[in-house]
C-alpha positions in Angstrom: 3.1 -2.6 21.3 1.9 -3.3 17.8 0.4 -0.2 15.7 -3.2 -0.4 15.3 -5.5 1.9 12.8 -8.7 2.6 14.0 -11.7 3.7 12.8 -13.6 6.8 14.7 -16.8 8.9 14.3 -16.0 11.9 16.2 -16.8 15.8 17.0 -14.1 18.3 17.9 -10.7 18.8 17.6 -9.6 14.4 16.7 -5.8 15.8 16.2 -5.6 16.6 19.5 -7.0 13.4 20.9 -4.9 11.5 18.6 -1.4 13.5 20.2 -2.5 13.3 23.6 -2.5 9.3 22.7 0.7 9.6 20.8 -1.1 8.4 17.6 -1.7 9.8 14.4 -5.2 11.0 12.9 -5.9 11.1 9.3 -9.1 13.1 8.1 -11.9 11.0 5.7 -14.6 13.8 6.2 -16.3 16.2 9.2 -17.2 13.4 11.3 -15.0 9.9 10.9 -11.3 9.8 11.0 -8.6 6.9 11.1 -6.3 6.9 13.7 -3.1 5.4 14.2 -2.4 4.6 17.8 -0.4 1.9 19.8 -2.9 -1.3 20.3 -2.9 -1.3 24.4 -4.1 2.4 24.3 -7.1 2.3 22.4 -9.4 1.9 25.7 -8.0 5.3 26.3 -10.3 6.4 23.0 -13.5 5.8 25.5 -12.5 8.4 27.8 -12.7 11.7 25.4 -15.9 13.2 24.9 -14.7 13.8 21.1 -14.9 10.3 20.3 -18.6 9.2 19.7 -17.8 5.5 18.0 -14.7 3.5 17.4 -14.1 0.4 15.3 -11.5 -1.5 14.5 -9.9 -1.6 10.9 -10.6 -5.0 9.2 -9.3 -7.2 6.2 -11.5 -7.4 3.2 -10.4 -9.4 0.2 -10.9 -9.9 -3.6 -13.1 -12.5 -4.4 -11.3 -15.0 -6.8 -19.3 -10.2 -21.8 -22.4 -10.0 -22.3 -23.0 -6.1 -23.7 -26.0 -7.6 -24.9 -27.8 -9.8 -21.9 -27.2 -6.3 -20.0 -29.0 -4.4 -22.7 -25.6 -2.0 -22.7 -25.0 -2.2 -26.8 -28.0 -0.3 -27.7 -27.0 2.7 -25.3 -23.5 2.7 -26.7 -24.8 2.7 -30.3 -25.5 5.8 -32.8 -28.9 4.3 -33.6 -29.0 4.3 -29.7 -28.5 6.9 -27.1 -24.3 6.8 -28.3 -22.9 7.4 -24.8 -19.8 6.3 -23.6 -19.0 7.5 -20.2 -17.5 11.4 -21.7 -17.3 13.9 -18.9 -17.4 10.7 -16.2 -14.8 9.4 -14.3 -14.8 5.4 -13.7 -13.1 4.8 -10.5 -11.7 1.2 -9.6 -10.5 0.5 -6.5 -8.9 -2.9 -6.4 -5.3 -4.4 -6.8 -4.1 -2.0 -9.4 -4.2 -1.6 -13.3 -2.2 -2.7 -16.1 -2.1 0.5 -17.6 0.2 -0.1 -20.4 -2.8 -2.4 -21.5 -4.6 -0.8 -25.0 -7.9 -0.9 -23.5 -6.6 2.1 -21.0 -5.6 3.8 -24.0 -6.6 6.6 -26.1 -6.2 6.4 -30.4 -3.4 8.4 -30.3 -1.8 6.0 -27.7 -1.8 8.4 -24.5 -3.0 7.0 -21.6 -7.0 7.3 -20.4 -5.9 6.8 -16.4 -6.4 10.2 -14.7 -4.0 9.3 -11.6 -3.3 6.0 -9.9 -2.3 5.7 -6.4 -1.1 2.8 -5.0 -0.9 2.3 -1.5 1.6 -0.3 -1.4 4.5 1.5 -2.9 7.2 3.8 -1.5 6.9 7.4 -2.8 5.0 10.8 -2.7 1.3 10.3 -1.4 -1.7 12.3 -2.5 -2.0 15.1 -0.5 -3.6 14.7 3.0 -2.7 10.9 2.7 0.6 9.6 4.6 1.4 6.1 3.1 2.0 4.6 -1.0 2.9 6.9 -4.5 0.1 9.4 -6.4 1.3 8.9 -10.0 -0.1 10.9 -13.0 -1.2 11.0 -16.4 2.0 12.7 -17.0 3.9 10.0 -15.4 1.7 7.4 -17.1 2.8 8.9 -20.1 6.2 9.0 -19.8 6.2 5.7 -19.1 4.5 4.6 -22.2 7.0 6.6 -23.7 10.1 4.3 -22.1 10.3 5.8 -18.9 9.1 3.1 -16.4 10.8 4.8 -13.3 7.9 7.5 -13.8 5.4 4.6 -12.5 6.5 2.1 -10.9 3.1 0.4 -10.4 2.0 -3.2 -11.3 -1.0 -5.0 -11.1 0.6 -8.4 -10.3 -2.6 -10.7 -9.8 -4.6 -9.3 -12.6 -7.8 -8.5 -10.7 -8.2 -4.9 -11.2 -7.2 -4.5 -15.0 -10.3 -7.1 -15.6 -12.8 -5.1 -13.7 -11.6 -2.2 -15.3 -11.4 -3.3 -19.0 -15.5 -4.5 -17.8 -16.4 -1.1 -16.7 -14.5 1.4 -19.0 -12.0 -0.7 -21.4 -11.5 0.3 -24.9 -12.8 -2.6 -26.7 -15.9 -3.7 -28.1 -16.0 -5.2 -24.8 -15.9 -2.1 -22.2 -19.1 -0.7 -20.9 -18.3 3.7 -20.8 -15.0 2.7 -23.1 -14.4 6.5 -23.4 -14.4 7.9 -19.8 -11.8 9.0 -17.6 -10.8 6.4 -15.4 -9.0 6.7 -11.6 -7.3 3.5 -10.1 -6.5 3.0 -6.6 -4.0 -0.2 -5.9 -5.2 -0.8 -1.8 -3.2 -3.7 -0.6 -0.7 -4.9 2.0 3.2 -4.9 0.7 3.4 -8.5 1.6 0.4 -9.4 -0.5 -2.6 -7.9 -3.1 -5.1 -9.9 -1.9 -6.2 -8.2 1.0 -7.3 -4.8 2.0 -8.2 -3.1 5.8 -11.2 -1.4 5.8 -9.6 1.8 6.5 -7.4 1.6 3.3 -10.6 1.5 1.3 -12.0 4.1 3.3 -8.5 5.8 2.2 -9.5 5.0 -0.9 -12.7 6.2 -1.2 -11.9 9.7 0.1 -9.1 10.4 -2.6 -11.3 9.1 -5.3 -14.8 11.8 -4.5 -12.3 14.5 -3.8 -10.5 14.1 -6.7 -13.6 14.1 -8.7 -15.2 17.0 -7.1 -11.7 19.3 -8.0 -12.6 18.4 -11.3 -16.2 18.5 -10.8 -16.8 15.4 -12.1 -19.3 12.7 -11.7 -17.8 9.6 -10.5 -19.2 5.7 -10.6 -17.1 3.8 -8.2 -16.3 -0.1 -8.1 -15.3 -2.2 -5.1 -14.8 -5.4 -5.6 -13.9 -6.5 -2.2 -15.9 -8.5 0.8 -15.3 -9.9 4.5 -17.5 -11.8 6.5 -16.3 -10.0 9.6 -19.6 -8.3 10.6 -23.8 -8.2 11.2 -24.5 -8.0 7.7 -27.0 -5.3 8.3 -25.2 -2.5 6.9 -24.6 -1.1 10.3 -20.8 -0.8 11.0 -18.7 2.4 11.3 -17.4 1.3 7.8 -20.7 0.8 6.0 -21.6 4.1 7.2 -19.1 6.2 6.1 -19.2 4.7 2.2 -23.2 5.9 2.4 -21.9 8.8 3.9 -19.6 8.9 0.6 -22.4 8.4 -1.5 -24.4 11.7 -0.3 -21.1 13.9 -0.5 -20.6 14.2 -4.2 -22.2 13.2 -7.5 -21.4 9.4 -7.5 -22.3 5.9 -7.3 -20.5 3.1 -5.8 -21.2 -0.1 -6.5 -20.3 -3.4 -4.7 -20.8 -7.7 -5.4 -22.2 -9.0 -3.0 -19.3 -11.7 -2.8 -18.6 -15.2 -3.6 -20.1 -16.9 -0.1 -23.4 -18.1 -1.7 -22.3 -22.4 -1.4 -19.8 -21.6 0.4 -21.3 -23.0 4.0 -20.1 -19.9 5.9 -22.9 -18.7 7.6 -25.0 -20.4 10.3 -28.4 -19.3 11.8 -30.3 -20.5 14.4 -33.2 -19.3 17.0 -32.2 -19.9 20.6 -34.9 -21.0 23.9 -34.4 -20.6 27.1 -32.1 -22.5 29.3 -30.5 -25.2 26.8 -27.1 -26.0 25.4 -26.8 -26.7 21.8 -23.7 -27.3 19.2 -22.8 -25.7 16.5 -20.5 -28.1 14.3 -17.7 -26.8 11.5 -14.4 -28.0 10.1 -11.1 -26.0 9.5 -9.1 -26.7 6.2 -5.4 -28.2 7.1 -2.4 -25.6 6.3 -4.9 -22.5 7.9 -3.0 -20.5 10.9 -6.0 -18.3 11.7 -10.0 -18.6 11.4 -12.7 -16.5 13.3 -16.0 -17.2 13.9 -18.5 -13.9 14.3 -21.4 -14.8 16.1 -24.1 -12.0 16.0 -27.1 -11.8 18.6 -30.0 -9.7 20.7 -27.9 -8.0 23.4 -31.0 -9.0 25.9 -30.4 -12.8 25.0 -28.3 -14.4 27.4 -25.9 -16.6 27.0 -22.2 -18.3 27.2 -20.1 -20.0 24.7 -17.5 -22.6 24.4 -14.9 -23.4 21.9 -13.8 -27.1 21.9 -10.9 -28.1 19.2 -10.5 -30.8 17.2 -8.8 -32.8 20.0 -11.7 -32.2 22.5 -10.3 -29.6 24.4 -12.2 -26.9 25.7 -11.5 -23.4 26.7 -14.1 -23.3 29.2 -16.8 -21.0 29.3 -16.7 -17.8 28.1 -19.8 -14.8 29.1 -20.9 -11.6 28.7 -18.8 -11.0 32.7 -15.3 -12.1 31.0 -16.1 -9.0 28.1 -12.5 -10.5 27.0 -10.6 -14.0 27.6 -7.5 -15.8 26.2 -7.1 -19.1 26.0 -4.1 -21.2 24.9 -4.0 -24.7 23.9 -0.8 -26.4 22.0 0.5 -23.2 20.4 -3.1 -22.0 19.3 -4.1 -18.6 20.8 -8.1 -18.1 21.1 -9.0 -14.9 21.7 -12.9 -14.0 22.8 -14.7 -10.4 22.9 -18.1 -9.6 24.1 -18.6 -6.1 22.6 -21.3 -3.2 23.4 -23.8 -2.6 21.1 -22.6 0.2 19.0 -24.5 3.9 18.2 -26.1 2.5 15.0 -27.4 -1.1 16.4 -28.9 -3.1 19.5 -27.0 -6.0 18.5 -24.0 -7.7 20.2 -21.1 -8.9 18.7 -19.1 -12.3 20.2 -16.1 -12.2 18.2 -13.8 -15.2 18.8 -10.0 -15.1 17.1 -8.1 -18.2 16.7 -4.3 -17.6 15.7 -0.8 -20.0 16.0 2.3 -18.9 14.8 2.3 -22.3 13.1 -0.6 -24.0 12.0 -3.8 -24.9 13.2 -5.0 -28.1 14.0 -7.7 -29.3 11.3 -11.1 -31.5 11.6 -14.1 -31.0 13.7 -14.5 -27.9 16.5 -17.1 -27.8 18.2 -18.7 -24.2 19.7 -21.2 -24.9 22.4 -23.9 -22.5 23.3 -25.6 -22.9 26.6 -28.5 -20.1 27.2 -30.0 -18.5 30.0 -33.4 -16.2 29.8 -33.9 -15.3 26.3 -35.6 -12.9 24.5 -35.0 -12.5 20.9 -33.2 -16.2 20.4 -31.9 -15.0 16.8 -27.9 -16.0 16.5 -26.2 -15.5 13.1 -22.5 -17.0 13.1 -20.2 -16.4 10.2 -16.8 -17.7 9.2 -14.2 -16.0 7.1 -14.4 -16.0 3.7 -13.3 -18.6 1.1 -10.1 -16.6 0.3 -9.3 -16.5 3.4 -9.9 -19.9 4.6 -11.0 -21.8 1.4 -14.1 -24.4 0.8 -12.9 -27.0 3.0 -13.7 -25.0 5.9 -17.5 -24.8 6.8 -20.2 -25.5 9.2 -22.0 -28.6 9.2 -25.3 -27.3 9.1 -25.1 -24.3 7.3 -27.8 -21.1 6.1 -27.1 -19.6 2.3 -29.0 -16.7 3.3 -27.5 -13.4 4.8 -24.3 -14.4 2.5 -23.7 -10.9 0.5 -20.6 -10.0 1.7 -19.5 -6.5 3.4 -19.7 -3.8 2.4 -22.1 -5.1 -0.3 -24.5 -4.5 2.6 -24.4 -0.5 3.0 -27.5 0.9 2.3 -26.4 3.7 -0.3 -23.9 0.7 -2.0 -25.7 -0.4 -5.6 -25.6 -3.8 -4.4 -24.5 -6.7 -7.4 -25.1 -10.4 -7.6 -24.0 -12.5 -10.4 -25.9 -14.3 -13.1 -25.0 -16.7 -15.9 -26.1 -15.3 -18.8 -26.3 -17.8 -21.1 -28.8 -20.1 -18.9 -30.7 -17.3 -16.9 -29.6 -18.9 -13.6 -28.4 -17.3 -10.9 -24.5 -18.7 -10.1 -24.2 -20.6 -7.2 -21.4 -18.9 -5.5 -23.0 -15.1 -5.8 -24.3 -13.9 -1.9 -27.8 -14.3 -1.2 -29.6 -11.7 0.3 -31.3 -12.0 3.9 -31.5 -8.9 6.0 -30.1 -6.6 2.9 -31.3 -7.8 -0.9 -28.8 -7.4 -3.7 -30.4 -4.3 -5.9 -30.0 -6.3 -9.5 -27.9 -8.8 -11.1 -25.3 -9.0 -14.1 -23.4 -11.4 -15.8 -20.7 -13.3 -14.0 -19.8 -16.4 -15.9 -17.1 -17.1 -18.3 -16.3 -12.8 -18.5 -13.9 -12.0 -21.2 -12.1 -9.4 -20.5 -8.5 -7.3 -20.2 -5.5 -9.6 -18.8 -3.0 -8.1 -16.7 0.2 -8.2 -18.8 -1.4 -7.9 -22.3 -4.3 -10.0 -24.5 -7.8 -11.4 -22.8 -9.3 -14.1 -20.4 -11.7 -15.2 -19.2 -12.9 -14.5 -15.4 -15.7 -15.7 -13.4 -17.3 -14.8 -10.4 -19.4 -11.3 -8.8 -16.3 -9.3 -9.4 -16.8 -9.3 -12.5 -20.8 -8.5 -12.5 -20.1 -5.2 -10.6 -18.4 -3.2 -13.3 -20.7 -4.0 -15.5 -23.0 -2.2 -13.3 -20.4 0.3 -12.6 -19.8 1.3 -16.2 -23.9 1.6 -16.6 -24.1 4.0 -13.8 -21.0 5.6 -15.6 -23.2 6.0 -19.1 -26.7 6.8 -17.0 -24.8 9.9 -15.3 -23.7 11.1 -18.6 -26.6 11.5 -19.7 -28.2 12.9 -16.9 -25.5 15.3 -15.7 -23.1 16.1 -18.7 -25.7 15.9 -21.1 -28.0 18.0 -18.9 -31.3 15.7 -18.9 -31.3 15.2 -15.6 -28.9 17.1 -13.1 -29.3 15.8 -10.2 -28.9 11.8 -11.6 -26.4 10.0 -8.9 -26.8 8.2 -5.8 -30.0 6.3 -4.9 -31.9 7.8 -7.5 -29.3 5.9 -10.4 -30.4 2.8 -8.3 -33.9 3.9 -8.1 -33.5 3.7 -11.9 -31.8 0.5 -12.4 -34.4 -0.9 -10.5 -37.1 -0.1 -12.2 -35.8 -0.8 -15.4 -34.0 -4.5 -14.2 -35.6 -7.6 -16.8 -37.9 -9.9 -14.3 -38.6 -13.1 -15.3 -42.4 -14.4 -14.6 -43.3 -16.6 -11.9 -40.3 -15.2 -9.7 -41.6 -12.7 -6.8 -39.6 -9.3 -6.8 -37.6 -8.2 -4.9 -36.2 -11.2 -4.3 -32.3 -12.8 -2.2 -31.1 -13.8 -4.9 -31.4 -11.1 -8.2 -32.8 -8.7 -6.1 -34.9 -6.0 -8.9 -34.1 -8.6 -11.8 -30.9 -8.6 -14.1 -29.4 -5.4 -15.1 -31.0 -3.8 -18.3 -29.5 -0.5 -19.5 -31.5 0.7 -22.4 -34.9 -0.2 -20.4 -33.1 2.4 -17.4 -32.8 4.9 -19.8 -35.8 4.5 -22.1 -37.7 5.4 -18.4 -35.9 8.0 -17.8 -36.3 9.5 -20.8 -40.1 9.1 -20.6 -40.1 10.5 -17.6 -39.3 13.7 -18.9 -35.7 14.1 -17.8 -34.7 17.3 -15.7 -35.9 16.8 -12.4 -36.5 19.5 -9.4 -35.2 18.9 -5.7 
């Protein structure tokens, strides 16, 4: 059987459970755990009394300056407040840094990187971690020096140096260009565009304790998104990261993702007793797509997936819980779940895999209802770098497109802007049941190119750490600076909202920007008037 990780909130003794299961478990905190077991046992989780919520790890991926517009020069200026991100640690967890790039680098040419650890290398892991290489600032150095061996990391696709260079680079360019910085490369070996859940999760654990040992504040980016969930913030994943957020003195912040006219989400309200279709295309050269339809676990109702050719695979209800289906190499599988401990939801998650390639053109999902309650469906399809523009649904909703886990609550949640028009880009998620908390730029980003020199980079990836390397700057002078001590968390958002530009004649809070666009010095103008230290 094929390995599966899995993600668990438990109480008790979870090593136990985990070798009773001949599995491994790995520790994120008191309560949630990751464990490693063999797929066909993981039924056997339900029976222990120690396990109060499972879910299974899923594949999140990278979506494919403007100091000024964000109100960031004036903070970073001696006329200004003159902060820089000293006695902060930026932490970027994405596909790995260039960090033989100059804007990583200090004056006298030693690196700025703290650690990196890259989970898709052989090597020694960080402690408490079983899988990639922890390399230092010594190592770092040595390689800068001519010793490569020392770290043998690479940032292939370039992704991570920019966001990096955005939130803490060197240049004129970088937002806190003199703070610490921690990198975490998640990935699969066979490719750097995709993470699981529970290597983020990984991720996010080394990266607050880390900080903590060096008691540190830390502002966090992750510039990753699925589709693969409600969108309500309520999944075992979400959870932990605001978990994260109320362990230590950090921020994280999150784009809310690329899907914004990208036709992946579909809403509709259901009636009693009918049959409608839902229409959508696949893109040729695809081998897998799901779709994730999202409903009232009253509602009743069965579905039907009919393929390009008009096959069916029959019915499918809440009775079968799970069905296979096989048509022409294709494998459909279908899953009625329970509601979980943090929603009253239902999830019907259909998977459609061929060891080939999947037929292309019109499918066809066909609904037919019993009594119903609620009526509310929301479907969603993967995202576009996972199955690209050409697939879509017919009739499709832009709302409730932020991707996860730009939905969690305690997440500083980022759309992108174009700057130079005002105009919210087309492609950033739009809010629905979660609102984005502000905006930055995202347009035509210059910014720190793997391998040496500048590009240019567009999308929300790129709004994030400029909000990132704000939080960065607002905790430094709230917590090293000791104006305000207790400046991390939702109260950094707190403050970003209130001091986010509005434009007139736009109602706030609003899908799209959320507070407004991101404006530093107006953040810490009010905090300052507000008289800085703060009691609990």
């Amino acid at each position: 059987m094929a390995l599966t990780e899995v993600i668990v909130k438990f109480s008790g003794d979870i090593f136990s459970v985990a070798q009773e299961l001949f599995g491994q478990a790995e520790l994120l905190s008191d309560d949630y755990a990751i464990i490693t077991i063999d797929e066909g046992r993981i039924s056997e989780l339900y029976q222990y009394v120690e396990i109060e919520d499972i879910e299974l790890s899923k594949e999140l991926f990278l979506p494919s300056f403007n100091l000024n517009s964000s109100c960031i020069a004036y903070p970073k200026s001696t006329n200004g407040y003159d902060l820089h991100g000293e006695g902060v640690i930026t932490a970027i967890i994405d596909s790995g840094i260039d960090y033989a790039h100059p804007d990583f680098r200090n004056s006298d040419g030693t690196t700025r990187i703290l650690c990196i650890w890259d989970q898709t290398i052989s090597g020694i892991p960080p402690d408490g971690f079983k899988k990639g290489r922890e390399i230092t600032d010594t190592d770092i150095n040595a390689a800068l020096l001519g010793e490569p061996s020392k770290a043998p990391t690479k940032d292939t696709i370039g992704h991570g140096t920019a966001v990096a260079a955005i939130a803490a680079g060197s240049s004129e360019n970088g937002v806190a260009d003199r703070s610490d910085i921690i990198a975490v490369k998640v990935g699969s070996r066979l490719t750097d565009y995709f993470a699981l859940s529970t290597d983020i999760m990984r991720a996010l654990k080394y990266t607050v304790d880390k900080a903590q040992s060096l008691q540190k504040p830390v502002s966090i980016n992750l510039s990753f998104g699925m589709n693969n969930g409600s969108h309500r913030g309520d999944s075992l994943f979400e959870q932990y990261i605001d978990s994260v957020v109320s362990r230590w003195k950090c921020c994280i912040c999150v784009p809310t993702g690329n899907e914004g006219s990208s036709a992946h989400h579909y809403s509709t309200v259901l009636k009693s007793y009918e049959e409608i279709t839902v229409n959508f295309f696949t893109a040729s050269g695809i081998d897998s797509f799901y779709l994730d339809l999202r409903k009232n676990f009253t509602d009743s109702f069965t579905v039907e997936l009919v393929f390009p050719d008009g096959t069916g695979s029959g019915e499918i209800s809440v009775y079968d819980m799970q069905k296979t289906f096989r048509h022409r190499g294709a494998v459909l599988t279908a899953l009625y779940s329970q509601p979980l401990r943090y929603t009253v939801g239902q999830e019907v998650f259909l998977r459609i895999r061929s060891d080939s390639i999947l037929p292309s053109g019109g499918w066809r999902l066909i609904i037919r209802t019993g009594r119903i309650t609620d009526g509310r469906i929301d479907i969603w399809l993967p995202v576009l770098e996972e199955v690209t523009s050409r697939t879509y649904f017919a009739d499709a909703d832009i709302f409730n497109t932020m991707t996860i886990p730009s939905t969690a609550n305690r997440a500083i949640k980022v759309a992108g802007y174009n700057d130079r028009t005002g105009s919210i880009a087309d492609f950033s998620g739009v809010g629905g049941y979660v609102y984005p908390d502000i905006a930055a730029p995202c347009v035509n980003i210059l910014s720190a190119r793997s391998g040496g020199g500048y590009d240019s980079f567009t999308g929300t990836s790129f709004a994030s750490p400029f909000v990132c390397g704000a939080c960065t700057l607002i905790m430094q002078w709230g917590i090293v600076r000791g104006n305000s001590p207790f400046l991390y968390g939702e109260r950094v958002k707190a403050y970003l909202r209130l001091g986010a530009e509005r434009s007139s004649g736009r109602a706030y809070p609003n899908p799209f920007f959320g507070y407004g666009t991101l404006c530093l010095r107006n953040t810490l103008d009010s905090l300052e008037e507000q008289g800085g230290i703060q009691l609990e």
